[in-house]
C-alpha positions as CSV (number, residue, x, y, z in Angstrom):
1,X,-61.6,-1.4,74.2
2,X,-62.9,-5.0,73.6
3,X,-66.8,-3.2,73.4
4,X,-64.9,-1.0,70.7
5,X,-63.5,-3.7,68.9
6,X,-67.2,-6.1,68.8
7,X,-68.6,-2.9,67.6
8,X,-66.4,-2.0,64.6
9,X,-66.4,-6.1,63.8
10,X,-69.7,-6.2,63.9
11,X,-70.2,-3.0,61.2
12,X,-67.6,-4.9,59.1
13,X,-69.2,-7.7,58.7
14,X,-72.9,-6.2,58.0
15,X,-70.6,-3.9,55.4
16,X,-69.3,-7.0,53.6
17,X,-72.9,-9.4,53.7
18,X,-74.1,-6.0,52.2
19,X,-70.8,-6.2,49.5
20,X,-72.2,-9.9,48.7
21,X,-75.9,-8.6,48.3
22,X,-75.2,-5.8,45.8
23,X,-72.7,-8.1,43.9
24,X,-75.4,-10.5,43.7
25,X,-77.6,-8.0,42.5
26,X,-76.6,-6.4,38.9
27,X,-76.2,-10.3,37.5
28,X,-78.1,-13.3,38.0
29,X,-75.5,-15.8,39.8
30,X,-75.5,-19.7,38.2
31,X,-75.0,-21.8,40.5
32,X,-73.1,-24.9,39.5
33,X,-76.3,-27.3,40.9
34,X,-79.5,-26.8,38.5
35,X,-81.4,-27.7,41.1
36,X,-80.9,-24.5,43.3
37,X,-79.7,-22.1,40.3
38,X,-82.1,-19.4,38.9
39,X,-83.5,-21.1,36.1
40,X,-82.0,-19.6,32.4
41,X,-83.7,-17.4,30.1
42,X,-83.2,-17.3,26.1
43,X,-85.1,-15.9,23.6
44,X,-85.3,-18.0,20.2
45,X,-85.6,-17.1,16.4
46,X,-86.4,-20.2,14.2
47,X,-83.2,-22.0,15.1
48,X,-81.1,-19.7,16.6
49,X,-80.7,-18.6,20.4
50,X,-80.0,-15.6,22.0
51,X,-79.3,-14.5,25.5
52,X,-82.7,-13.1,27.4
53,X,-81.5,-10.0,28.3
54,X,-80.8,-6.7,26.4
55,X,-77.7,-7.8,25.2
56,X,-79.0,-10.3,23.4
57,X,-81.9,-8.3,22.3
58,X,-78.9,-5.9,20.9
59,X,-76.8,-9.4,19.4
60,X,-80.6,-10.1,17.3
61,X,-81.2,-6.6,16.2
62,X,-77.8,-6.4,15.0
63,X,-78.2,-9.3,12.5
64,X,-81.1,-8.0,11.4
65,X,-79.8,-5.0,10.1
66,X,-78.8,-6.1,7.2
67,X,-81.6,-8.4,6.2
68,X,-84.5,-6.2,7.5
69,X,-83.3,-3.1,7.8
70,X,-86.8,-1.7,8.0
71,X,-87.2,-3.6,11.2
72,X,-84.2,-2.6,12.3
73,X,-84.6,1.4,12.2
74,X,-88.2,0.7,14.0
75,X,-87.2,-1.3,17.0
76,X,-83.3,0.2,17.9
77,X,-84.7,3.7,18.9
78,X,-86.6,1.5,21.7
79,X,-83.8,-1.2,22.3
80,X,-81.3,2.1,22.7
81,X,-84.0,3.6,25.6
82,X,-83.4,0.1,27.1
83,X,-79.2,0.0,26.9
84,X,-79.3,3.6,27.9
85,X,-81.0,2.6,31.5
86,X,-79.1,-0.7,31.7
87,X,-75.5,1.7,31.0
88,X,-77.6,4.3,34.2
89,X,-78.3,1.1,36.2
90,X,-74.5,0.1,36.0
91,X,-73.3,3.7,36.8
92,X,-75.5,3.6,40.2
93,X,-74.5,0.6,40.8
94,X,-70.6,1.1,40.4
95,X,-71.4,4.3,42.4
96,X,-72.6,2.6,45.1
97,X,-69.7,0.2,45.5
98,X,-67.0,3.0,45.0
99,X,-68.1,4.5,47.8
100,X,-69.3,1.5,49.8
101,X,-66.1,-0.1,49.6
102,X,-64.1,3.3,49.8
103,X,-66.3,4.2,53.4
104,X,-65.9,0.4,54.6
105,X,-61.9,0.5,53.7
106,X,-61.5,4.2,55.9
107,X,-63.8,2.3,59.0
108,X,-60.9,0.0,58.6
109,X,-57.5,1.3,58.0
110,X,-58.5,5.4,59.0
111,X,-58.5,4.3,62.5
112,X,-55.6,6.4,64.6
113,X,-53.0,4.9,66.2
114,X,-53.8,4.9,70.1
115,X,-51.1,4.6,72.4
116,X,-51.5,4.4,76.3
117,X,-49.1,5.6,78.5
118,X,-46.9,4.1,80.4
119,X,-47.1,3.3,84.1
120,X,-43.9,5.4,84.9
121,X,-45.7,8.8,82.7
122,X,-45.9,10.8,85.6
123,X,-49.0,12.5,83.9
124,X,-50.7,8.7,83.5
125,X,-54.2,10.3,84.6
126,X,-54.2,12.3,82.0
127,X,-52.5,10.1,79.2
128,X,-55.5,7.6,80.1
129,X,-57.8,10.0,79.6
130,X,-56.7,10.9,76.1
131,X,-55.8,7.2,75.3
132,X,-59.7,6.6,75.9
133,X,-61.1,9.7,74.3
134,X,-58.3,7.9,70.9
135,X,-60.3,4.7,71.0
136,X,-63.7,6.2,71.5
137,X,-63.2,8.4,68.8
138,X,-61.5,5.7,66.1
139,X,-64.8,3.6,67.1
140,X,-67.2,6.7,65.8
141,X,-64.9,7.1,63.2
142,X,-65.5,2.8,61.9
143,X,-69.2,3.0,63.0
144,X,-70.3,6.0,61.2
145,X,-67.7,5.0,58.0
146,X,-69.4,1.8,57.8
147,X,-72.8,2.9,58.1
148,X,-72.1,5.1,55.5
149,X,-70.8,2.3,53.4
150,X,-73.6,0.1,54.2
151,X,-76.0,2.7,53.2
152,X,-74.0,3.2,49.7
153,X,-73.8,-0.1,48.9
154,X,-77.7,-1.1,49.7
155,X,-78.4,2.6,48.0
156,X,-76.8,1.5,44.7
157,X,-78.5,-2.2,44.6
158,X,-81.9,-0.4,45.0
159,X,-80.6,2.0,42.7
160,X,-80.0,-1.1,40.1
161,X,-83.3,-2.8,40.7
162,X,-85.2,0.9,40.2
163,X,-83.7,1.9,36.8
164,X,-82.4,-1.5,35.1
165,X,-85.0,-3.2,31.9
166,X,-86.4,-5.9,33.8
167,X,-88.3,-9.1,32.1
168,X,-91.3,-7.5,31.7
169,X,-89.0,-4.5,29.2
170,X,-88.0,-7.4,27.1
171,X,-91.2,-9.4,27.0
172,X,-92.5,-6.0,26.5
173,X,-89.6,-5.4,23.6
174,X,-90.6,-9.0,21.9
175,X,-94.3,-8.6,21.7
176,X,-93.5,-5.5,19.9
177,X,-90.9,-6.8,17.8
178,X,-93.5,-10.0,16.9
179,X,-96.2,-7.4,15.9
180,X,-93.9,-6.0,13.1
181,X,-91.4,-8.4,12.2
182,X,-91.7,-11.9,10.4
183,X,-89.9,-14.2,12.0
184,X,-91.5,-13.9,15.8
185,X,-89.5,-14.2,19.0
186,X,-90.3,-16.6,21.4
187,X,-89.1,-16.1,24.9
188,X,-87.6,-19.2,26.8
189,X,-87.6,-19.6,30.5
190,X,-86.1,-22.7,32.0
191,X,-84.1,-24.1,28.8
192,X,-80.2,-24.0,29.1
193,X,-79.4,-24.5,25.5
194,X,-75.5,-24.9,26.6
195,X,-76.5,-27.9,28.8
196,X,-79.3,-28.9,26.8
197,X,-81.2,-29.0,29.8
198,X,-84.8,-28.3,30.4
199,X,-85.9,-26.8,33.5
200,X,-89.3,-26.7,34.8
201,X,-90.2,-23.6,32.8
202,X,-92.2,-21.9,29.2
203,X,-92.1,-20.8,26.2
204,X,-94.0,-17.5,25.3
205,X,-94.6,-16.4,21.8
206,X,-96.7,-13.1,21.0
């Protein structure tokens, strides 16, 4: 019984570090200290500032729609290709939690309740024998559940990483965009323009 309980704690807790690492995955975490955070990303036009990501890629396009609207109908068919595999990404992703959590919550509370007989059963041999074959079976039933949930979750971070634009998409997206448009785009890393703090970092124009 106290092998079956190390065993199922220890499948719990890989299933939550594994919980922690997808989370971590879809989003970029800030940490509070600049020192040990993942430095920021923008992307600039003239003076305004927009996140580095497709969303703000989508938050520029938009404004441009109405002041170059020839711009606008070349570069959304490719910024829509983009949204279409971050909307994917998020799906796996959200998939793989579901059913990471879902699998990690049965290895939990599915277990059956095991009751062991009493001295006084005058079957006891028997009523052991069934108590054990209760807890061996409730700690197959955790194991396999958590594995199972551990392999979601890692399946739908990899998942995420495979099919979500990464920096090189929007790099990719800018030098395009600085090839037809006016105004170019100049990609930021390592500027927090809400802290007005520079990072060790560059500025890349196309």
């Amino acid at each position: 019984m106290t092998m079956a309980r190390r065993l199922v704690s220890i499948v719990i807790g890989v299933s939550v570090y594994a919980v922690v690492l997808v989370a971590a995955a879809p989003g970029t975490a800030h940490a509070h200290d600049h020192h040990t955070s993942t430095p920021p990303t923008h992307l600039t036009v003239g003076d305004q500032i927009f996140d580095g990501s497709v969303a703000g890629l989508r938050a520029y396009l938009d404004m441009t729609q109405a002041t170059d609207p020839q711009l606008f109908a070349q570069l959304s068919p490719d910024l829509e290709r983009l949204e279409a595999r971050q909307t994917t990404a998020t799906v796996v992703a959200a998939a793989g939690a579901t059913v990471g959590l879902a699998a990690i919550a049965y290895s939990v509370f599915g277990r059956k309740t095991c009751t062991p007989p009493a001295v006084t059963d005058p079957d006891f041999a028997a009523g052991m024998q069934r108590w054990g074959a209760c807890n061996d079976d409730n700690m197959q039933t955790s194991m396999t559940a958590g594995m199972i949930g551990f392999g979601a979750l890692i399946a739908g971070g990899v998942g995420w990483l495979a099919i979500a634009p990464g920096r090189s998409d929007i790099m990719s997206f800018v030098s395009r965009h600085n090839v037809l448009g006016r105004e170019p785009i100049r990609f930021q890393l390592g500027y927090d323009p809400s802290r007005r703090f520079a990072h060790t970092g560059v500025t890349l124009s196309f």
